[in-house]
N, C-alpha and C positions, 0 to 999 in steps of 0.2 A: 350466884348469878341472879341476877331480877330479870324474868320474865315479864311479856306486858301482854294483857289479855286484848287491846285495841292500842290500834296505833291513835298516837296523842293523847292516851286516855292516862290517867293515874297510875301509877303502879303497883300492881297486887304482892303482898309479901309473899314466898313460897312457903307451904307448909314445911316440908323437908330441913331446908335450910332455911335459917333463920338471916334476915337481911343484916348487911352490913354494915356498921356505923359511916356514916355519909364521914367522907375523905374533907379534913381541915383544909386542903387546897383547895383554892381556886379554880374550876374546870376550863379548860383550855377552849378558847372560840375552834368550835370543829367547820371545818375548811370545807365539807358536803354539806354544810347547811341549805348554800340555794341549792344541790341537786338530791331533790326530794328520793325520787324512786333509786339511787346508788347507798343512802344511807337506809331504805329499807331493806334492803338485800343485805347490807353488814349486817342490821337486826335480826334478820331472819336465819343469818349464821351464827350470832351468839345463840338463839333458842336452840338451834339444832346442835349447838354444841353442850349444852344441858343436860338436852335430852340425852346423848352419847354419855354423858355420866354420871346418869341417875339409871342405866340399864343393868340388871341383875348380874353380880360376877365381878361387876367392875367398878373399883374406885375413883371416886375424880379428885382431884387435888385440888385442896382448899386454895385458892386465889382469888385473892380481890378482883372484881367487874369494876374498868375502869369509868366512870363517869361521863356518861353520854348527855350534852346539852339536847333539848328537843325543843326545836321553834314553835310557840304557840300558834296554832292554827285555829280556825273557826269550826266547830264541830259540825255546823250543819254542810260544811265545805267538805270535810274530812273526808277522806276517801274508804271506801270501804276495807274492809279487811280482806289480804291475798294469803291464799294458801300456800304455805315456806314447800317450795322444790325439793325435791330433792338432791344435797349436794354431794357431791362424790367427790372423796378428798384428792387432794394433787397428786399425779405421778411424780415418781424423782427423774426426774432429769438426767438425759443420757449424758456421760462426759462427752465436752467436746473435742476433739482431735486439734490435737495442736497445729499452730499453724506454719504451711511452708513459706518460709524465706524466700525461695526461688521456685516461680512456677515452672510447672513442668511445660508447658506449651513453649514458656518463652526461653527454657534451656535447651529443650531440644532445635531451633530456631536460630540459637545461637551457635550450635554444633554445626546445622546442616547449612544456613546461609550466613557466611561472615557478611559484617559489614564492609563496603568500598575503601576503610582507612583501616578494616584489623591485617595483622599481618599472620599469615594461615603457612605454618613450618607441614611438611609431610614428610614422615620418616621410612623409608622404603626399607622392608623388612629382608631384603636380595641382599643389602650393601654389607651384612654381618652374616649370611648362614653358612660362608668358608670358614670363620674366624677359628675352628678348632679342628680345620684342616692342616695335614705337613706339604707345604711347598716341596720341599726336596723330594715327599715320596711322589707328589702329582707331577713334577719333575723327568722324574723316574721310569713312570710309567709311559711318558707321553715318548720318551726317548725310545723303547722298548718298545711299545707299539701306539701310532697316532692316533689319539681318539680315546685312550684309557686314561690319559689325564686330564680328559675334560669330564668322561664320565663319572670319574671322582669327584668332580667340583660339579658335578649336577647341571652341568650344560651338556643336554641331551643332545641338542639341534646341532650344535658343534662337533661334537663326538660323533654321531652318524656320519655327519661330514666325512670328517678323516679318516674313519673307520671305510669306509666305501670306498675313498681314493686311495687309502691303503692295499684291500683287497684290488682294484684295479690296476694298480703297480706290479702288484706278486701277479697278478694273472698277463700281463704284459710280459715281464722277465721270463715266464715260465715259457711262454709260446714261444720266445725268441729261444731264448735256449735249444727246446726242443727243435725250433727252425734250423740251426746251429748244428748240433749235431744232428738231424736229414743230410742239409746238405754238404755236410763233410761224409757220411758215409756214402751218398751217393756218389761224389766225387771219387774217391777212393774207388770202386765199384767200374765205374766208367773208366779211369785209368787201367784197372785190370782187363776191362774187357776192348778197348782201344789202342793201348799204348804199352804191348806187348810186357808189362810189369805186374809181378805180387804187388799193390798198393796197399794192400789190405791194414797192415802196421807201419804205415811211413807215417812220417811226422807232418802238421800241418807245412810247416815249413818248406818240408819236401815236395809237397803239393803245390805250394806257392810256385818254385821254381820250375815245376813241369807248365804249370800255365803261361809261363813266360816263354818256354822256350819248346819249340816240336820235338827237338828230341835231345838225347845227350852226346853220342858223339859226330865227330863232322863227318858225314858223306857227300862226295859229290862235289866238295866245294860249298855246302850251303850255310847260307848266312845267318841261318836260324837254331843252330845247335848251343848247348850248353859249355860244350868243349872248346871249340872257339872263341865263344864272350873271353872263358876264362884265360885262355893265350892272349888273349890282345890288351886283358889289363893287367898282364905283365907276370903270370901266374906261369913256370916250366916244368918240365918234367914231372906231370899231372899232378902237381901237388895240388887240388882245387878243394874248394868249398866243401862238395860233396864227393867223395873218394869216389876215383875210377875202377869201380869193380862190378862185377855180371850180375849183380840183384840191382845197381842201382840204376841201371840201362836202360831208358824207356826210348819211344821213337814212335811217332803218330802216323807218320807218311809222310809222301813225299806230297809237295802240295803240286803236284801234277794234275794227280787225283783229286776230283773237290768232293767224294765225300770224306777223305781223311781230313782236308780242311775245316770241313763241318763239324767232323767228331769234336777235333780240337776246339774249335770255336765254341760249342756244347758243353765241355771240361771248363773253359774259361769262364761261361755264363753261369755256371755251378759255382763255380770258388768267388764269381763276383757275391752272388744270394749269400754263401756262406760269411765274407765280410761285412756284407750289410746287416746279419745276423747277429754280427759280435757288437755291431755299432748299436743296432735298438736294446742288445743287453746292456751297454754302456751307460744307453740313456735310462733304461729304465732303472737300475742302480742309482746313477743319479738325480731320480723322480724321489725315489723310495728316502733319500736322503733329505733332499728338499722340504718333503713332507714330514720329515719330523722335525728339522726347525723350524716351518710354519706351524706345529703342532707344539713346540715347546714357545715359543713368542704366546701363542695362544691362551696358552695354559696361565704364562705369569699375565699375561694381561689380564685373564680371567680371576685369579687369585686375587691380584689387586683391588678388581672391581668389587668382588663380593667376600671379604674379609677383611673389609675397614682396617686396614694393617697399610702403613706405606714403605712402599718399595725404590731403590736407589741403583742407579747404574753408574760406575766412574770407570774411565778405560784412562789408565794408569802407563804412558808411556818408560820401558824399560832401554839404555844404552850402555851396553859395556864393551870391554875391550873385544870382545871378538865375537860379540851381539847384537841385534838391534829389535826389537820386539815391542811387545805393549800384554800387562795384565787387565784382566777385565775385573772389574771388585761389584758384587751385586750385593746390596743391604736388604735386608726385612723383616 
């Protein structure tokens, strides 16, 4: 390395090392020529690179100092000599992070606001969570009781439904029932204590016809006996309906009297409650029925909807010789 004791001055050989035969080439025009003070600062990091290996411990590897032109200046113009900085070698450089393809701002953007011409599919996670449910058993249940086979298929809101109108029904049937049998035992009760009869085990039936008639056989000529009806439509020598015998003999009074009229009339208004009795059990039987084909319609609608699975109905008309019908065929 050639150190220079002044800038623009001569060049002093170094003791140490011995200077290097001046290079046959040509020196290359250096491009900081006009900027004075950037090619003193190169200078000033050759010296200190010298100095770095001429310090005890350490070798410097013999390289040729490549050939610095230096513009002649005018000495009395020369600038004084600066004392070299200290320079403090380069950091390495952190690696840079590779770069993203797709910013994040602008894909999250694209996720939450489509644009007016994208076209935005939503997959609604309801339309598959039956798919490894059994139709026949949710079927099954819903026939069995209304409302267990929608709770199977996870329609809660539905299931309470039916399940309520369920219980509603059976608590309908039950009171009628019980209404039902009051008042047939009342009935019975009142026969015994009116109408001069054990009613206690006679048959509804039996009861029917004391309501219809005050008494059973004819006295007096009255037009109201049970014995009579049955002569006049054509019935002789007592062979009637209800055999002519001494348990089956009731008789209210004569309707002279009105509270015997009233008794009866009382007995009548019994067995009518008791008929309307048998009718709301009727109807609630066929509530309880109703409700479970609204619960099984329910159920395959439900199926359908959330078991991405499609379902088929064909009502299959059947005629034969001594039939005439139709099969129902359901697919799924």
């Amino acid at each position: 390395m050639v150190p220079f004791s002044r800038l623009g001055s001569t060049p002093v050989t170094s003791s140490r090392n011995p200077a290097p035969a001046p290079s046959s080439r040509a020196p290359a025009p250096n491009p900081l020529s006009a900027f004075f003070p950037l090619a003193a600062l190169a200078l000033l990091f050759c010296i200190g690179g010298v100095k770095a290996a001429d310090a005890p411990g350490i070798e410097a590897p013999e390289t040729e100092a490549p050939a610095i032109a230096i513009p002649k200046t005018d000495t009395a113009q020369a600038p004084s000599p600066v004392a070299a900085p200290a320079v403090a070698p380069p950091a390495a450089a952190a690696p840079a992070a590779p770069p993203s393809t797709v910013p994040a701002p602008a894909f999250e953007a694209a996720q939450t606001e489509p644009g007016p011409d994208d076209v935005v599919i939503e997959v609604d996670p309801g339309q598959s969570r039956n798919k490894d449910k059994s139709l026949p058993l949710a079927m099954l249940l819903s026939a069995a009781l209304p409302g267990t086979g929608e709770l199977y298929l996870h329609e809660k809101s539905a299931a309470k439904s039916f399940l309520l109108t369920e219980a509603g029904f059976w608590a309908s049937l039950y009171v009628a029932y019980l209404a039902k049998e009051t008042y047939l035992s009342s009935a019975r009760n009142y026969a015994s204590d009116y109408a001069g009869i054990d009613a206690s085990s006679k048959s509804e039936t039996f009861l029917e016809v004391m309501g219809n008639y005050r008494s059973y056989q004819e006295k007096q000529h009255r037009q109201d006996s049970y014995e009579l009806s049955q002569q006049l439509s054509g019935k002789r020598d007592r062979d009637y309906d209800i055999p002519a015998v001494e348990g089956n003999y009731w008789d209210f009074g004569s309707s002279v009297n009105p509270e015997n009229t009233r008794n009866w009339r009382t007995f009548q208004s019994t067995l009518r409650y008791y008929r309307a009795s048998k009718v709301a059990i009727s109807f609630a039987i066929g509530a309880l029925a109703l409700n479970r084909l609204a619960s099984l319609a329910n159920t395959l609608r439900a199926y359908k909807r959330t078991s991405s699975k499609s379902l088929g109905f064909q009502v299959i008309p059947e005629v034969g010789p001594d039939y005439t019908g139709a099969r129902l065929s359901l697919g799924f």
